[in-house]
C-alpha positions in Angstrom: -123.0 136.4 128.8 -120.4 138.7 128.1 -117.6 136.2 127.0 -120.8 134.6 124.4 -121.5 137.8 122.9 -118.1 138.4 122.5 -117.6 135.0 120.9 -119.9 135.6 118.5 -119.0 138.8 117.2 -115.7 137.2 116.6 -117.4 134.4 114.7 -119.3 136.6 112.6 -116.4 139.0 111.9 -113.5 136.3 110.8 -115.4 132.9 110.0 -115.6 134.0 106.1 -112.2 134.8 106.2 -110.7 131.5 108.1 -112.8 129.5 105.6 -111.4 130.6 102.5 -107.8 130.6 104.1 -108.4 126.8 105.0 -110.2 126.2 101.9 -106.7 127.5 99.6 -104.3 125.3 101.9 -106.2 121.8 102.4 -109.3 121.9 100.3 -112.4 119.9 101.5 -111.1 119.8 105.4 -111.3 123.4 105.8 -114.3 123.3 108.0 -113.1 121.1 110.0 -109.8 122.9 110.7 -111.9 126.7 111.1 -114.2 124.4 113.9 -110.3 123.5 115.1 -109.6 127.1 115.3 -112.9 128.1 116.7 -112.7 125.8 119.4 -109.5 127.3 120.3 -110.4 130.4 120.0 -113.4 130.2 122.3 -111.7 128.2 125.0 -108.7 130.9 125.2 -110.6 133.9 124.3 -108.9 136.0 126.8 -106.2 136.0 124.7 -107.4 136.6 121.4 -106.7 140.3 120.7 -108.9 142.8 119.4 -107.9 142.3 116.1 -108.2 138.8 115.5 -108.1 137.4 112.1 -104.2 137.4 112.2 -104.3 135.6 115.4 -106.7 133.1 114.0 -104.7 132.7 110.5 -101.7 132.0 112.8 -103.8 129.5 114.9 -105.3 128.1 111.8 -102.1 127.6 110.4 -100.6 125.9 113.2 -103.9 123.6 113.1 -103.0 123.2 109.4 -99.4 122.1 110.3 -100.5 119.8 113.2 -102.4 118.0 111.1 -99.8 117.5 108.5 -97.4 116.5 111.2 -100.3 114.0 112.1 -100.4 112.4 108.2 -96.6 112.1 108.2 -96.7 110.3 111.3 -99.3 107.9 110.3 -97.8 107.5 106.7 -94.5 106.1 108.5 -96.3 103.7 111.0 -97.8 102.7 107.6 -94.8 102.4 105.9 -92.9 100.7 109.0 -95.4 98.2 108.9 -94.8 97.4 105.4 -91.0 97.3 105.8 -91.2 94.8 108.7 -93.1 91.5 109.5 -95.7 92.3 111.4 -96.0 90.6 115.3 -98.6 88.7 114.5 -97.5 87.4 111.4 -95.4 83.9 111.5 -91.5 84.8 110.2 -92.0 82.3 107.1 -94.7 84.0 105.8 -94.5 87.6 103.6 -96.7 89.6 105.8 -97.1 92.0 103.0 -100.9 91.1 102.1 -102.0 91.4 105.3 -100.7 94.6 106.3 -101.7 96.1 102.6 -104.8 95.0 103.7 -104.8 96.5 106.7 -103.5 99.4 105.4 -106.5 100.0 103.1 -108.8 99.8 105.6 -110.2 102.7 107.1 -109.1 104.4 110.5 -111.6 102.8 113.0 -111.6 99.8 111.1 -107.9 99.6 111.1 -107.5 100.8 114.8 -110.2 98.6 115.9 -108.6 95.4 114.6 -104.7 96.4 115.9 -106.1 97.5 119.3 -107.3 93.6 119.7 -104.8 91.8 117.5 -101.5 94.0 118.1 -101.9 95.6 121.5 -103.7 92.7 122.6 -106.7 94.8 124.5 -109.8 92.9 125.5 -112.8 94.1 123.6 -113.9 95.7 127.0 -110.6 97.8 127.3 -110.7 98.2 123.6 -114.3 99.6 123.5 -113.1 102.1 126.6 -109.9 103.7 123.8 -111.8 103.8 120.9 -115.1 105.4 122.9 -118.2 103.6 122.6 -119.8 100.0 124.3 -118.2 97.1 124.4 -121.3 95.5 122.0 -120.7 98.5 120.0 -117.1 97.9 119.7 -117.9 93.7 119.0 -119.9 94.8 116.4 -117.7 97.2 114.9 -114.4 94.8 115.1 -116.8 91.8 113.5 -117.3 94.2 111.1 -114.0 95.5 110.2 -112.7 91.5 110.5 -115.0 91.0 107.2 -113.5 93.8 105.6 -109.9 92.8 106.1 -110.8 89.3 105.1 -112.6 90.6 101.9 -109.4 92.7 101.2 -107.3 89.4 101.6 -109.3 87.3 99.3 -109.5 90.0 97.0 -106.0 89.7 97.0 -104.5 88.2 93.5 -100.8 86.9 94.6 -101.0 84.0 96.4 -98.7 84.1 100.1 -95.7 83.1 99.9 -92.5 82.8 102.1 -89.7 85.1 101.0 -86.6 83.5 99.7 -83.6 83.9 101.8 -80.9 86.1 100.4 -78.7 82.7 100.6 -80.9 80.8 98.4 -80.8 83.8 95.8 -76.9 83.4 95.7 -76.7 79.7 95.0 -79.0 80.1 91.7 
């Protein structure tokens, strides 16, 4: 009871604060990064000191940077992918259209897709990462197969295979 009431005093006192310090560094995600910092906050509450907004700026701020961290991350994968032919995709043809689709589709879209496709997972297994039912997940992955093939015919170069540097020289 103690630990709750403490909890909340805490939350009344600095939630105000931690918003408009999340709001000035990454806009419309702020509440999600002051639930971040909450969370954290509650589950090591012994260690918060009595006064706690610096704490929780610091801890909001590492939130803040772990996320960034996070985008870069994903931005490379993104950006390997695009400098590379893809696994799936056979050497003679420019993967490019494929994975720019892929890449404009949205996270659980996207994962669902590459945990089938790419890391060849079962729908069964693949239900079990992404956290819901195997129908759940068949329906989601039918789903996100429509999207990607909407993205591909919406697509205005036609596929091609990419010209070997040789062939280049001789012209």
């Amino acid at each position: 009871m103690e630990r709750e009431i403490r909890f909340e005093s805490l939350f009344d006192a600095t939630y105000e604060p931690l918003l408009a310090y999340a709001r000035r560094r990454v806009g419309g995600e702020a509440e999600d990064v002051v639930a971040d910092v909450l969370l954290i906050a509650w589950r090591r509450l012994d260690e918060v000191p009595d006064d706690a907004v610096a704490w929780l700026f610091g801890v909001a701020r590492n939130v803040i940077l772990g996320s960034r961290r996070g985008m870069r991350r994903r931005q490379a994968v993104i950006g390997r992918l695009f400098s590379q032919t893809a696994p799936f995709a056979p050497a003679a043809h420019d993967a490019r259209p494929v994975l720019q689709a892929l890449a404009a589709l949205s996270e659980p879209d996207r994962e669902a897709i590459l945990l089938v496709a790419w890391d060849g997972l079962d729908t069964d297994r693949a239900a079990r990462a992404m956290g819901c039912s195997p129908p759940a997940f068949r329906v989601r992955l039918h789903r996100a197969r429509g999207r990607l093939r909407e993205r591909l015919d919406d697509h205005d170069e036609p596929v091609r295979a990419p010209v070997p540097a040789t062939a280049k020289e001789g012209r």
